[in-house]
N, C-alpha and C positions, 0 to 999 in steps of 0.2 A: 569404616565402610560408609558408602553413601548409596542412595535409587540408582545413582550412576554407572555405578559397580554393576549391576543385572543388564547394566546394556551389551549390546555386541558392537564394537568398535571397527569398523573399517578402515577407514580415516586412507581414502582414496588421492586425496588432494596432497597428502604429506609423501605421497612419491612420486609429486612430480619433480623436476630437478628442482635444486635448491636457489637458482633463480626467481622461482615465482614465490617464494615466501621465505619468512624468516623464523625460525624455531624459537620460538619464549613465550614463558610460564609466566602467568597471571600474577600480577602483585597484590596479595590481600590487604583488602582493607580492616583496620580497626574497629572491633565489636560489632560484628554485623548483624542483622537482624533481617527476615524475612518480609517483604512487604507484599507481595502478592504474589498468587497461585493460580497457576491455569490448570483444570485438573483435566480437560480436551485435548491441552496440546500434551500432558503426561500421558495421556492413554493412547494419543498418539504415537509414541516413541515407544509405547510398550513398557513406560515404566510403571512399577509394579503397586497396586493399590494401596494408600497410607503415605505416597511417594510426601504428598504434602505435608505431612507432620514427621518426616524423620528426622533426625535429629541430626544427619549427617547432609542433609539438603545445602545447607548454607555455607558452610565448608567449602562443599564442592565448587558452587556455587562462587566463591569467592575464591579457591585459588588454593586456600591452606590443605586442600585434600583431593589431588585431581585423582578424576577417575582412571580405573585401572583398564589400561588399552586405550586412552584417552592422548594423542599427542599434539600439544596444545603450538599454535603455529599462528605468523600475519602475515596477511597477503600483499603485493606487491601489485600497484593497479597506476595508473593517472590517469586523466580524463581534463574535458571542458567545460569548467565552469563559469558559468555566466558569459559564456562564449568564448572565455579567454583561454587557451592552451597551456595547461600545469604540468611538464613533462614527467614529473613524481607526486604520487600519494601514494596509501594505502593506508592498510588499517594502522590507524596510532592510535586509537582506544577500545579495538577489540578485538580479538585474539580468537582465534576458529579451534577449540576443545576438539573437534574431529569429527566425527561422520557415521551416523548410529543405521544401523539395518536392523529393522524391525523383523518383528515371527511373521510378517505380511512379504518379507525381503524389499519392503520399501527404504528409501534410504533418504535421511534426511541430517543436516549440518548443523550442529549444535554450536552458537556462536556468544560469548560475553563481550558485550557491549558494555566500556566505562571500565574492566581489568587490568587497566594500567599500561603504561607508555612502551613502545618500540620502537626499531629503530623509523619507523614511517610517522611517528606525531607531531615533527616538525616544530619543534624545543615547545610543544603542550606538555598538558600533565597526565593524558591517556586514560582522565576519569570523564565518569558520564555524571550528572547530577539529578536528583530524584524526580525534579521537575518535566526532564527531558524522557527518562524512561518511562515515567507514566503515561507520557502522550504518547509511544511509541506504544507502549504495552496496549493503551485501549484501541488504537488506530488501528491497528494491524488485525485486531480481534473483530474491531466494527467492520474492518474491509473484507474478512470471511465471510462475518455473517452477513453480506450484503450479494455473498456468491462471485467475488471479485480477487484473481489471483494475487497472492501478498505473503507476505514473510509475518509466521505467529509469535507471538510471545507466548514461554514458560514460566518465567518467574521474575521478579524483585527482589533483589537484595539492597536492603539502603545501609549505610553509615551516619555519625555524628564526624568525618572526615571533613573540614572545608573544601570548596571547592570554589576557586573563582571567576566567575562570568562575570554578566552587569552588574552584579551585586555578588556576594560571598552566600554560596548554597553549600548543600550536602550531597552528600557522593553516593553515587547509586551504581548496580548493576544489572542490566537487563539481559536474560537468557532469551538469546536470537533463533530462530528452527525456521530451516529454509531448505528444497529440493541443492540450491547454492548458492553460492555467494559470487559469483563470477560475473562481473562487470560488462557494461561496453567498454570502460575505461584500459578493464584488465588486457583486454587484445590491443588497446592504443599503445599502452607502455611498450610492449614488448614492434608492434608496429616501426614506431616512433624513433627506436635505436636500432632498428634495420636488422632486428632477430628472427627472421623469415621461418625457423626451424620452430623457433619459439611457439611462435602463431600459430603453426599447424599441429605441433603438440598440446596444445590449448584445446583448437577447434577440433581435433579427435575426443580430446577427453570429454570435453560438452557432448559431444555427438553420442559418442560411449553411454556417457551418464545421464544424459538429459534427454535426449533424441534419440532411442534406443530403433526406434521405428523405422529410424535413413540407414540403417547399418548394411543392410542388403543392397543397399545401389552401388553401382559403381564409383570409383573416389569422386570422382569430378562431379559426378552429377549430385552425390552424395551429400557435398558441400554446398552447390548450390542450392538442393531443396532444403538444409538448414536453413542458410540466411536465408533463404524466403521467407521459410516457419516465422522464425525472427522476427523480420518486419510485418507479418500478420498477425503476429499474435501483442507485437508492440502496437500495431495500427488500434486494433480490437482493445487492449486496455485502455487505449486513451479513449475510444469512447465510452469503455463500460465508466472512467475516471466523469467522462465531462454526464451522463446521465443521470447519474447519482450526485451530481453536482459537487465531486471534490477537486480540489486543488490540490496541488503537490509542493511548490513552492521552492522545488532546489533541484528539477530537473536536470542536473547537470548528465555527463556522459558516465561518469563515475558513481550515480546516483540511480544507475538505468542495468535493472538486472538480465541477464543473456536466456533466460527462460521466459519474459514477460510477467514478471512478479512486481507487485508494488516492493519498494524496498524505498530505505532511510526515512523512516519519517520525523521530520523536522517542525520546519516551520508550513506544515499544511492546513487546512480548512472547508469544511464543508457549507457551503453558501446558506445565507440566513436569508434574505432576501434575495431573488434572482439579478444576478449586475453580469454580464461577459467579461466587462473590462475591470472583476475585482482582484485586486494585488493580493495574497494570503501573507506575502512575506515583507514584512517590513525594511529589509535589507535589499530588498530588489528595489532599488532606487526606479529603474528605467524602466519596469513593468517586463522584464522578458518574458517571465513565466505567471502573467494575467492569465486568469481561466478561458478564456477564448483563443489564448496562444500557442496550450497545450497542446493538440492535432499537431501543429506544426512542428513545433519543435520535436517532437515526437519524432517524426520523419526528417528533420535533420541531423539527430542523433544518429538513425537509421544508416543513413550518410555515414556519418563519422565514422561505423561499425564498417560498415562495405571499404572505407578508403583503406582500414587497415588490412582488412583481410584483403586485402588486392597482391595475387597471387597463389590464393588458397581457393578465391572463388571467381570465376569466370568474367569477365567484367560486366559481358551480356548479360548472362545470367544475373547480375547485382541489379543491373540497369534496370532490366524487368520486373524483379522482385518489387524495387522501389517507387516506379510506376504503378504498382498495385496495389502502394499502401492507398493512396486517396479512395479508391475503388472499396478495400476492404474498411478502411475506418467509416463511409457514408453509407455502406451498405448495412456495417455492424448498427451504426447511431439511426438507422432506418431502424432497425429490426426493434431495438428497443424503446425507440419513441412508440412507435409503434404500441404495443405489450404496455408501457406509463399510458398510454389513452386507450386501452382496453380493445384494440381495433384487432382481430385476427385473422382480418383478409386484409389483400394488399388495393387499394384504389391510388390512381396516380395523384388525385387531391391529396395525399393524407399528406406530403412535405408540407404542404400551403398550410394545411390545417394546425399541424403541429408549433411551424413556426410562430403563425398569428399567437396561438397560444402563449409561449414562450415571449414575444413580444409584449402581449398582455401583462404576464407576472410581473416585464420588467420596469413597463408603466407606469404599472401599481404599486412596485414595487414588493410585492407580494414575497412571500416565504416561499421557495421554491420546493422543498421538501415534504411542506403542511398541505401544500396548495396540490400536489399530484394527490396527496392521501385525500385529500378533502371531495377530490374528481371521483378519488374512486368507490366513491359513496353515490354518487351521483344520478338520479333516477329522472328523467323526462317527465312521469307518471306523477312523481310524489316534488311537489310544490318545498315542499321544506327540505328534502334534500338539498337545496341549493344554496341553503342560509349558511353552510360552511364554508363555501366557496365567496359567498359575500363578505364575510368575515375575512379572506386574505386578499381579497380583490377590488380597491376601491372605488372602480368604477363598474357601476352597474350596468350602464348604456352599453360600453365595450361589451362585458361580460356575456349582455343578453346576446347580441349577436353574432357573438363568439358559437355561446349554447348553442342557436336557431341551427348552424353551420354540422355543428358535432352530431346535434339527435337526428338531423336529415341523414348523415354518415352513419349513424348507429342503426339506424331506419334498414342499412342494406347487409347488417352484419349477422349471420346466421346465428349465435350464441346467445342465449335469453339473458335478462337484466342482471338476474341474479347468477349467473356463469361468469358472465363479464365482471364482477365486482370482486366476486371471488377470484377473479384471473389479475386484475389489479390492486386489492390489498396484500398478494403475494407476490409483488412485484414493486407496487411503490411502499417503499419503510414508511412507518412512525415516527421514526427515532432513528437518527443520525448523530457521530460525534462531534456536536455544537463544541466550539472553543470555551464557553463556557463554563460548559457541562465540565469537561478537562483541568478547566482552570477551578472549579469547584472544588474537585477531585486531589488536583495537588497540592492545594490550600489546607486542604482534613487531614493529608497526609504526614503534611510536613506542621502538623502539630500531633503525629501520631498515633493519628483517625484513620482507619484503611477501609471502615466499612463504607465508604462513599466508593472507593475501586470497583470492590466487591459488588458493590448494586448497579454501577454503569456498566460494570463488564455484559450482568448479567442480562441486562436491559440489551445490548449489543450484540449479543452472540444472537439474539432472536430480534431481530428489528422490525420485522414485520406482525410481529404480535401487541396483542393491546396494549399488555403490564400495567393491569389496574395499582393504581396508588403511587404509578411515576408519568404519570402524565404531564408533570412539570419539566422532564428532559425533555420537552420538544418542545417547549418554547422558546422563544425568541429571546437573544440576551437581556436580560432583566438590569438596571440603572447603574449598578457598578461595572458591568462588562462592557458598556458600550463603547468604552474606548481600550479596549482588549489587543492588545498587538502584540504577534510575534513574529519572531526571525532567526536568524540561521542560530542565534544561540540555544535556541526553544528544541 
């Protein structure tokens, strides 16, 4: 028996025909051992309290003991990466467990990441390595608590397995928990070989499971208010992605989830300094997916999604939607710059303002992340409020009349000092997950150490609280990480 056992199994996606996925069980690894616990996303799932210390967690967990009602399956997707046309992928190291409905009747995809090879891994070894889960494990927890849609993590299971990348690692397993796992990619494959019945059996089930809310329309229309949904709520991540100042770093089409959830995280990065044109992935030779490139491609993906369903959805109707990504992502990245400078009225200066700003950080080169928290301390009245903002801003001349610009604007904003600070420390974090901080974390680990997880995670789920006595996670990379790089094998 394992916590698994107490769930209620749906597992919605294993009837669809046996084209879109392939049915096989998890290959266990040798001697496995627990390496971290989400006990947020357990209570999510409704699993039952102590879920963390069962004894049958890792088992399951690994494959030696699946759960009952549990039918473990890999999906069938391709997508473009790096621009280039892959007419096959899919999952070749992780295996979709099934589809849990909670006592809430929410319903969410239990997925093992690193379970071992199928026929989609493309002559790999279908394992994940410790290093890779744990950056996925904290990424995905920091991208919650930042109020930003994402795929969580439930648990770690690591091996003493080799695994070989750049160097010879250990073999891990990450338990994946997602509304689902359905691609842009997954509608190109079936696109792509001219499976037209395909597609629309796809795009029903999404609509079914994901977009419950279009089911009342008529078909046609039905469809097109999806893919609008789609591309607005893809528009909208990319800004909520570039505010927060992360990078993704492997935006491909197959890497871009059909609800607007962050998914795969690899080689990402949350900015130390403000740069537009910084690279997160060291394998991106050409810069495609630079931080200031995301918007865009974003909306080319958007593209790729409309060519496939061409014949599911209207082509007008596409055209339009698409047209209105630009609209939605400047509107969205308004609203939140916005709320980052504490402004709660709209004045037509506030783009100029913002930008100047933004241009400042990058001048200076300033911490992008310290330098909003440092603002939103920030008092016209009190002379030494300002000394934080000195500290990540090296020019002062700039600064001052940056300031002069801001308190004139604060001057017409209805909300007292202290409203507005309170309205921007719960808004700009403290603590974002610095590669660093990451690279810390898998260093303790993979000597054993897990309580450095444990402390980032907890640091992460609440980013906008003080957390006396970690106020070193939000520093700037310290003398060994400064030449820190990663890439698609990260």
């Amino acid at each position: 028996m394992s916590p698994f056992d107490a769930l209620r199994w749906v597992n919605s996606y294993a009837r669809l025909p046996e084209s879109f996925h392939q049915r096989v069980a998890p290959t266990p690894l040798p001697d496995p051992y627990l390496v971290a616990w989400n006990p947020d996303v357990g209570d999510l799932l409704g699993l039952p309290a102590g879920a963390g210390t069962d004894p049958g967690l890792v088992a399951a967990i690994n494959g030696t003991a699946l759960p009952a009602g549990a039918e473990p399956l890999a999906a069938i997707y391709a997508g473009h990466q790096f621009g280039t046309w892959v007419p096959q992928l899919g999952d070749g190291r992780a295996i979709l467990l099934g589809e849990v409905e909670t006592p809430s009747h929410v319903r969410w995809e239990v997925q093992l990441k690193g379970a071992g090879p199928t026929r989609f891994s493309r002559m790999s070894d279908g394992r994940a390595v410790l290093r890779s889960t744990i950056r996925e494990y904290l990424a995905s927890e920091a991208m919650h608590g930042l109020g930003i849609p994402s795929t969580r993590a439930l648990a770690i299971i690591g091996s003493d397995a080799p695994v070989q990348r750049e160097r010879t690692e250990s073999a891990a397993v990450l338990v994946r928990v997602a509304p689902t796992h359905v691609r842009f990619g997954t509608f190109e494959l079936f696109a792509s070989r001219g499976l037209a019945a395909e597609v629309r059996i796809l795009a029903d089930y999404v609509i079914e499971h994901d977009y419950p809310h279009l089911l009342p329309l008529p078909e046609g229309e039905r469809h097109a208010a999806w893919y609008a949904e789609v591309v607005a709520r893809t528009a909208r991540l990319m800004a909520q992605w570039t505010a927060v100042g992360f990078a993704h770093g492997v935006m491909n089409t197959d890497n871009f989830s059909i609800t607007g959830h962050t998914i795969d995280y690899g080689p990402y990065g949350w900015l130390d300094r403000y740069d537009p044109a910084h690279i997160c992935n060291h394998s991106d030779h050409a810069g495609r997916y630079a931080f200031r490139q995301q918007p865009a491609v974003g909306l080319w993906n958007c593209n790729r999604l409309g060519e496939a369903l061409h014949g599911v959805v209207d082509e007008a109707a596409a055209l339009d939607a698409l047209r209105g990504y630009r609209g939605i992502f400047e509107a969205t990245m308004t609203e939140l710059l916005r709320a980052k400078l504490g402004l709660s009225t709209a004045d037509p200066s506030d783009a100029e303002l913002a930008t100047d700003w933004l241009g400042l950080l990058h001048d200076s080169g300033a911490d992008y992340t310290r330098s909003f928290r440092a603002l939103s301390r920030y008092d016209a009245a009190l002379p030494t409020s300002s000394d934080a903002l000195r500290a990540e801003i090296n020019d002062g001349q700039a600064l001052d009349a940056w300031r002069a610009r801001y308190d004139t604007r604060l001057d017409s904003e209805p909300q007292s000092t202290a409203e507005r600070t309170r309205q921007m420390l719960a808004t700009n974090p403290k603590f974002v997950l610095r590669n660093w901080v990451a690279q810390d974390a898998i260093v303790n680990a993979e000597a054993r150490n897990f309580d450095r997880i444990r402390e980032v995670w907890s640091v992460l789920r609440k980013p906008f609280d003080e957390h006396p006595g970690f106020e070193h996670l939000a520093e700037s990379p310290p003398a060994w990480a400064t030449g820190l790089e990663v890439s698609c094998s990260s």
